[in-house]
Short mmCIF file of the C-alpha atoms (twelve columns), coordinates in Angstrom:
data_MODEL
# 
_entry.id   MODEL 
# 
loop_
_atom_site.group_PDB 
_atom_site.id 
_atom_site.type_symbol 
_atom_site.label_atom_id 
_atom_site.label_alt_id 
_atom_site.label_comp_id 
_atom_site.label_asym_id 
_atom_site.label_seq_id 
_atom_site.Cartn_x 
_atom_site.Cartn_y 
_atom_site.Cartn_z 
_atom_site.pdbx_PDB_model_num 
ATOM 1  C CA . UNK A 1  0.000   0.000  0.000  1 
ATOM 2  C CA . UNK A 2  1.487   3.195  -1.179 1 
ATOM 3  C CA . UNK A 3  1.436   6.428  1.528  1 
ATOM 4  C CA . UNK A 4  -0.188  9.350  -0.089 1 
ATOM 5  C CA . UNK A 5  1.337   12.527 1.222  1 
ATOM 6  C CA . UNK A 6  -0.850  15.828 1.979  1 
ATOM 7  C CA . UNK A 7  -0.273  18.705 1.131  1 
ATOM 8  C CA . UNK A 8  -0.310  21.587 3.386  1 
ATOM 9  C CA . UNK A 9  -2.813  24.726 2.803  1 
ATOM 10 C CA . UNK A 10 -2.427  27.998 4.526  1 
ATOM 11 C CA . UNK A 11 -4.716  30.522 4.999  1 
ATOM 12 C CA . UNK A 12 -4.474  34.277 6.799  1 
ATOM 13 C CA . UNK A 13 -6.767  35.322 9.696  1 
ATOM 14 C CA . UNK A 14 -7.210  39.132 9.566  1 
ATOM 15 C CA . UNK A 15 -8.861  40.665 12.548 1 
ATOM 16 C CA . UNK A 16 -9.709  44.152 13.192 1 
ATOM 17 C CA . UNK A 17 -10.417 44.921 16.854 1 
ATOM 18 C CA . UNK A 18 -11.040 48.169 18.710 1 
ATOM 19 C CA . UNK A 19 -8.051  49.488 20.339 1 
ATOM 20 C CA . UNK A 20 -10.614 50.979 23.680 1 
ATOM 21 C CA . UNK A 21 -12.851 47.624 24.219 1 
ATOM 22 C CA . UNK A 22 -10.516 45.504 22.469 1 
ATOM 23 C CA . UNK A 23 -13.743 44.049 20.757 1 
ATOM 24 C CA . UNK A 24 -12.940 42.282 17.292 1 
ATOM 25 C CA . UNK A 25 -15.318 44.452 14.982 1 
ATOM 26 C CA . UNK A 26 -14.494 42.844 11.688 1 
ATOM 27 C CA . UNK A 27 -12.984 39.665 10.534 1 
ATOM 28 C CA . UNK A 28 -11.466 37.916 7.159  1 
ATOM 29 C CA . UNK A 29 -10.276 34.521 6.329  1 
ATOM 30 C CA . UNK A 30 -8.573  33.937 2.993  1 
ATOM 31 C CA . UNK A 31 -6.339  31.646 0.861  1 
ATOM 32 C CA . UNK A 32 -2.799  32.107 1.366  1 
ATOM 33 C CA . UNK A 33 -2.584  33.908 -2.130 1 
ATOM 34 C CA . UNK A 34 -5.217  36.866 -1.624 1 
ATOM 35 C CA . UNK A 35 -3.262  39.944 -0.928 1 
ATOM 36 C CA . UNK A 36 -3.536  42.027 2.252  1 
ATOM 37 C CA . UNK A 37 -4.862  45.217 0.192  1 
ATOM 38 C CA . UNK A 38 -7.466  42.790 -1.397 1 
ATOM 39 C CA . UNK A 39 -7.963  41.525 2.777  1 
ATOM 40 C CA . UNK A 40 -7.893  44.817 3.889  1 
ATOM 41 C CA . UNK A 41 -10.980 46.082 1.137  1 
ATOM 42 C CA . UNK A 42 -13.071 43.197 2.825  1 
ATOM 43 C CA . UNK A 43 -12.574 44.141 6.451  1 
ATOM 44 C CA . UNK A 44 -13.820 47.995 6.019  1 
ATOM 45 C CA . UNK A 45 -16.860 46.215 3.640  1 
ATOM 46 C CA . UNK A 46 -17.640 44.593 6.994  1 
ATOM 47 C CA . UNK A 47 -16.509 47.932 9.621  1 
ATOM 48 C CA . UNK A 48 -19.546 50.466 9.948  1 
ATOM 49 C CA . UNK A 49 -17.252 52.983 12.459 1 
ATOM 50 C CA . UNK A 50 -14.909 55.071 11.607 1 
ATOM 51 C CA . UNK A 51 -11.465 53.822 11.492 1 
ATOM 52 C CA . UNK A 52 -8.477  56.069 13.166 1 
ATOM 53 C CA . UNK A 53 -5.405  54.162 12.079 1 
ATOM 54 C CA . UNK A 54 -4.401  51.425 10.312 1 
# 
């Protein structure tokens, strides 16, 4: 019987929390090969308060 090795996938977690409450306000999982700017588009999509710094 032959082994069949796996291959490993990675993904990224983004999270955007607020820096006061420390509550996680917004939140993006993607494939390993989505950019952050392409991440980062999806997390304000998601964000209805105004955002300070990045």
């Amino acid at each position: 019987m032959a082994l069949i090795k796996k291959r490993r996938v990675w993904c990224k977690l983004y999270l955007v929390r607020d820096i006061n409450t420390h509550e996680i306000i917004a939140v993006e999982l993607s494939a390993a090969n989505v950019t952050d700017g392409e991440a980062l588009s999806n997390l304000f999509k998601q964000s209805y308060r105004k955002i300070n710094e990045i």
